[in-house]
C-alpha positions as CSV (number, residue, x, y, z in Angstrom):
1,X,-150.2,27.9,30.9
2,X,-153.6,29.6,29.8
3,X,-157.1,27.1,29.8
4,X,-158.5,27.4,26.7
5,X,-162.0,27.2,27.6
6,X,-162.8,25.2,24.4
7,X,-160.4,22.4,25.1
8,X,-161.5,19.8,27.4
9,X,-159.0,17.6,29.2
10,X,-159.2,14.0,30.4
11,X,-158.3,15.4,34.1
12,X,-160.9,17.7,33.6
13,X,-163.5,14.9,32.8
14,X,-162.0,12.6,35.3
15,X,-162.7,15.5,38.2
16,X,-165.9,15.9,36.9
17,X,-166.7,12.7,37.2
18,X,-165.3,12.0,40.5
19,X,-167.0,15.0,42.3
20,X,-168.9,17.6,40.3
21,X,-168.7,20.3,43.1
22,X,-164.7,19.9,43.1
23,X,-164.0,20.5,39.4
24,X,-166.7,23.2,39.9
25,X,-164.1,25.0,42.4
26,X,-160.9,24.3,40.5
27,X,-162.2,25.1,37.1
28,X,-165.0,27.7,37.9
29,X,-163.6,29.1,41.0
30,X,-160.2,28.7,40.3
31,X,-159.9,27.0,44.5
32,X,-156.1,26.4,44.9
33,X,-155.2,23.0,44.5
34,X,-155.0,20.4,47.9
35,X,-151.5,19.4,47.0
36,X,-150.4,22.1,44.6
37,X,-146.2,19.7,44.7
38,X,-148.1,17.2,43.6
39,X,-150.1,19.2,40.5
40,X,-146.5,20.7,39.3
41,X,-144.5,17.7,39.0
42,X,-147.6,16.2,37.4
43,X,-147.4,19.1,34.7
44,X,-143.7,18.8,34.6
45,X,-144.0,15.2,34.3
46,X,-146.5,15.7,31.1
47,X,-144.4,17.9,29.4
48,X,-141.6,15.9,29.3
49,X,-143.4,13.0,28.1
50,X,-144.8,15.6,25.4
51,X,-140.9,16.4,24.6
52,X,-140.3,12.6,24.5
53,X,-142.7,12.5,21.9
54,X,-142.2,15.0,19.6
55,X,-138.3,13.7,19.4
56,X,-139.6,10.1,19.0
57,X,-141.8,11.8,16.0
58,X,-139.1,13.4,14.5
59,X,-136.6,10.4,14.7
60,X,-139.8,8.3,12.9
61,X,-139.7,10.9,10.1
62,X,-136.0,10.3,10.0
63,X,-136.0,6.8,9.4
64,X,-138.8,6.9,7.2
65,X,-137.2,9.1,4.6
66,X,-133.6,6.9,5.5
67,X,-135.5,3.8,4.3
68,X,-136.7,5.8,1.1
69,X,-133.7,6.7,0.1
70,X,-132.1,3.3,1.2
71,X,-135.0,2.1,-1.5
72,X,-133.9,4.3,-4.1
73,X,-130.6,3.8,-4.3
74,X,-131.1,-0.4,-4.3
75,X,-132.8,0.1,-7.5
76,X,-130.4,2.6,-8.7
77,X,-127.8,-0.4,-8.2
78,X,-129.9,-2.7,-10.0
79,X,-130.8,-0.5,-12.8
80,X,-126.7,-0.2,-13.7
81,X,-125.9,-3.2,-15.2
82,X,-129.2,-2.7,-17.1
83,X,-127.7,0.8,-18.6
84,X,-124.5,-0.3,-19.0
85,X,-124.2,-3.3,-19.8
């Protein structure tokens, strides 16, 4: 995965906060991470949650055009008798 160097991420804030010198290292340095297990199945962990999102995004869109169309075609059932009865 490539830093962008404009982005700043709410780790990135947290280690800076925590201990200035350390996120010096990891993000300055580039020091190898204490517990780098730990740091992939965090990243893995993140990216499904990212995954989980995007589907629960898509499925939103989904229903939101279900219930339009659902909408449309109520009225078009109340609009029949109208024009042709």
């Amino acid at each position: 995965m490539s830093q962008d160097r404009e982005l700043v991420r709410a780790s990135d804030i947290g280690l800076w906060a925590y201990c200035h010198r350390a996120w010096w290292l990891a993000r300055v340095r580039g020091a190898p991470h204490k517990n780098p297990l730990q740091l992939a199945h965090g990243i893995e962990m993140h990216a499904e949650h990212g995954a989980r999102l995007v589907r629960a995004q898509r499925w939103q869109r989904v229903g939101g055009w279900l219930a339009l169309l659902s909408f449309m075609a109520l009225l078009a059932l109340l609009a029949l008798p109208r024009l042709f009865g």
